[in-house]
C-alpha positions in Angstrom: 82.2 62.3 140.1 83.0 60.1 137.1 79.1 59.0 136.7 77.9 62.9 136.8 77.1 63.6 132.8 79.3 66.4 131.2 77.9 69.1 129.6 79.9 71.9 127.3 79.6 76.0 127.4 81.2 76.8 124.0 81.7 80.3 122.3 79.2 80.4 119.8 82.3 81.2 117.0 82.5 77.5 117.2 79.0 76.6 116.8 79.0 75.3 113.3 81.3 73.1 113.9 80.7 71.4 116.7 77.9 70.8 116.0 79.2 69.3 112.8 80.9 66.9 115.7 78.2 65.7 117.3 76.4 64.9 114.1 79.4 62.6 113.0 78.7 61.1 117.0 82.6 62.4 117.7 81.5 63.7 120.9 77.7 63.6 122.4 77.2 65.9 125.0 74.9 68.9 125.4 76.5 72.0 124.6 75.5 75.8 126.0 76.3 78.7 123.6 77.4 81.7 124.9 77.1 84.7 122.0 80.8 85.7 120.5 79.6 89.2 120.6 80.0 89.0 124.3 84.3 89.4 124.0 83.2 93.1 123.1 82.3 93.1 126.8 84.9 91.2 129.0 82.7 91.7 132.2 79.4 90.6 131.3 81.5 87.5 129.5 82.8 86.5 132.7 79.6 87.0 134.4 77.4 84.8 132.3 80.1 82.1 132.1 80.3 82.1 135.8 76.5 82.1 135.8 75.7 79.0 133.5 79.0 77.4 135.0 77.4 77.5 138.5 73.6 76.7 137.5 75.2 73.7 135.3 77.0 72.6 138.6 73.8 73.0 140.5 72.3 70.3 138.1 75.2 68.0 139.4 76.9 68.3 135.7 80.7 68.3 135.2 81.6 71.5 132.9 83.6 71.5 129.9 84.4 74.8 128.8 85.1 75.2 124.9 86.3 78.5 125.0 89.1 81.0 123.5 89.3 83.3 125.2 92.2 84.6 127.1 91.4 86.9 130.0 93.0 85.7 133.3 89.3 84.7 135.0 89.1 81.9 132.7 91.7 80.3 135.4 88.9 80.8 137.9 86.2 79.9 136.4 88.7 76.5 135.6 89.5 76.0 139.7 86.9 73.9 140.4 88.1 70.3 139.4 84.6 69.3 138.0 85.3 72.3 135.5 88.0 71.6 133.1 89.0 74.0 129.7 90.2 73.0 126.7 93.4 74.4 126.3 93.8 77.0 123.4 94.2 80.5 123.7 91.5 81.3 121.5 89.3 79.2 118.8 91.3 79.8 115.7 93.9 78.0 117.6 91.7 75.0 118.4 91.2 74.8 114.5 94.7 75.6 113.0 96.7 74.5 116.0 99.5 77.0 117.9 102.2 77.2 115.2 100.0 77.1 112.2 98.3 79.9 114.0 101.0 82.1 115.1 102.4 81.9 111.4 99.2 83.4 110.0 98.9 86.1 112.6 102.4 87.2 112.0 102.1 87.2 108.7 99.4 89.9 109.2 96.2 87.7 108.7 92.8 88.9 110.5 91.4 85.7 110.6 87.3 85.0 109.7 85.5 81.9 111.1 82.0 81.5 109.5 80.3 83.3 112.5 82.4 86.2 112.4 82.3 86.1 108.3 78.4 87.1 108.2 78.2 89.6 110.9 81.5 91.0 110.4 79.8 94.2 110.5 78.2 93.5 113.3 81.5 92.5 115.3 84.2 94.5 113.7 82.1 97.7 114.3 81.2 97.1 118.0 84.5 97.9 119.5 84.1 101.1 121.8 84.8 104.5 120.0 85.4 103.0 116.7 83.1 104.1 113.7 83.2 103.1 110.5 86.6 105.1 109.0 88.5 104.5 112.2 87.7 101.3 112.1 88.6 101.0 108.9 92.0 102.5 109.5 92.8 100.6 112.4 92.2 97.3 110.8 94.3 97.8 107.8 96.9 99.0 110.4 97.2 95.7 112.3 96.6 93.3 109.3 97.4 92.6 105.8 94.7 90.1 104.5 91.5 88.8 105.8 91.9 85.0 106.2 88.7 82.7 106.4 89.0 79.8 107.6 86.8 77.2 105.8 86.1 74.1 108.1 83.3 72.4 105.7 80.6 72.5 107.7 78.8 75.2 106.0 79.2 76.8 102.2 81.9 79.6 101.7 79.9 82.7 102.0 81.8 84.4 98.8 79.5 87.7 99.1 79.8 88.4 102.3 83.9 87.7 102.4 83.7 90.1 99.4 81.9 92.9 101.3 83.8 92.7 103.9 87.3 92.8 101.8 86.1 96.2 100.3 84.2 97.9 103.1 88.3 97.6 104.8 90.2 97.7 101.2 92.0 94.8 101.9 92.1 91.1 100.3 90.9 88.3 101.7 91.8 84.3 101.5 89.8 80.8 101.9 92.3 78.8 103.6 90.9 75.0 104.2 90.8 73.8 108.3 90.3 70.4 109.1 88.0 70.0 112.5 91.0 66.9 113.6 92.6 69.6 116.7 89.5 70.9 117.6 88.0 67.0 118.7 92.1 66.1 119.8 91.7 69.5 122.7 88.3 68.4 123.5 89.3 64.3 123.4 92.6 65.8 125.9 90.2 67.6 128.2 88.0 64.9 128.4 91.0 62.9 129.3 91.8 64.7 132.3 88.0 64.3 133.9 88.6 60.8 133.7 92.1 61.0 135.6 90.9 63.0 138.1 87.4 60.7 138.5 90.0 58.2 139.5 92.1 59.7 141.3 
């Protein structure tokens, strides 16, 4: 098992920057996108994990799964010892890291990665039953602010953060993220294939 060649199934939130990591050579292996908009349909998420998990397997790969999200088959999709996640509940915590995370979603922050910043539309107006005044509504009721969190590896996207503040009358934020957590989880998982190769 320590020979087989690792390849990553990521959320696509974290496609930017990731890729911004194998550009700098921090990590270099392949990495499989699955859409974001698939968390609007927990299902077909676990379904199409389990799918490229098991045809990635097939080609005698180890699996590392970049991923944020939080429902409970994420354990079994992890069972397999050649499948290992990085450990975050979801992707803003891989960037900000747990406390610096928890602060800004107590604080009321509805936090924007660049993904989610230029379809916000698109995402934010998915959720089942919702159109665009309950929507509305039901985001100012849970948050405060909208919080993007700039990562460098694209520029801000000022028009579309503005459009999006309006469309939900509330402010928004640029709040600077440096990409050091997200290569320390994905150095930490990598870690663990290792120990268990020699084990």
């Amino acid at each position: 098992m320590p020979d087989d060649p690792i390849v990553a199934i990521a959320c696509s939130v974290l496609r930017l920057e990731l890729e911004t990591l194998r550009e700098q050579g921090l990590i270099n292996f392949p990495i499989r996108f699955l859409d974001s908009r698939l968390h609007m349909d927990p299902e077909e998420l676990h379904a199409q994990m389990a799918r490229s998990i098991q045809e990635e397997r097939r080609r005698g790969c180890r699996v590392l799964l970049i991923y944020g999200d939080c429902h409970a088959h994420m354990v079994d999709l992890a069972a397999d010892r050649c499948v290992v996640r990085v450990g975050a509940i979801n992707c803003g915590e891989m960037l900000l890291g747990k406390q610096r995370y928890k602060a800004l979603l107590k604080s009321g922050a509805f936090l924007l990665s660049p993904e989610w910043t230029c379809r916000w539309r698109d995402v934010l107006l998915r959720f089942p039953g919702l159109d665009s005044d309950s929507a509305g509504e039901m985001i100012r009721e849970m948050h405060s602010r909208f919080v993007y969190l700039n990562t460098l590896t694209c520029p801000v996207p000022h028009e579309a953060l503005k459009q999006c503040a309006d469309f939900f009358l509330l402010p928004y934020e640029i709040e600077e993220v440096s990409l050091d957590l997200l290569l320390a989880v994905i150095q930490e998982a990598l870690a663990r294939f290792d120990s268990e190769g020699k084990a």
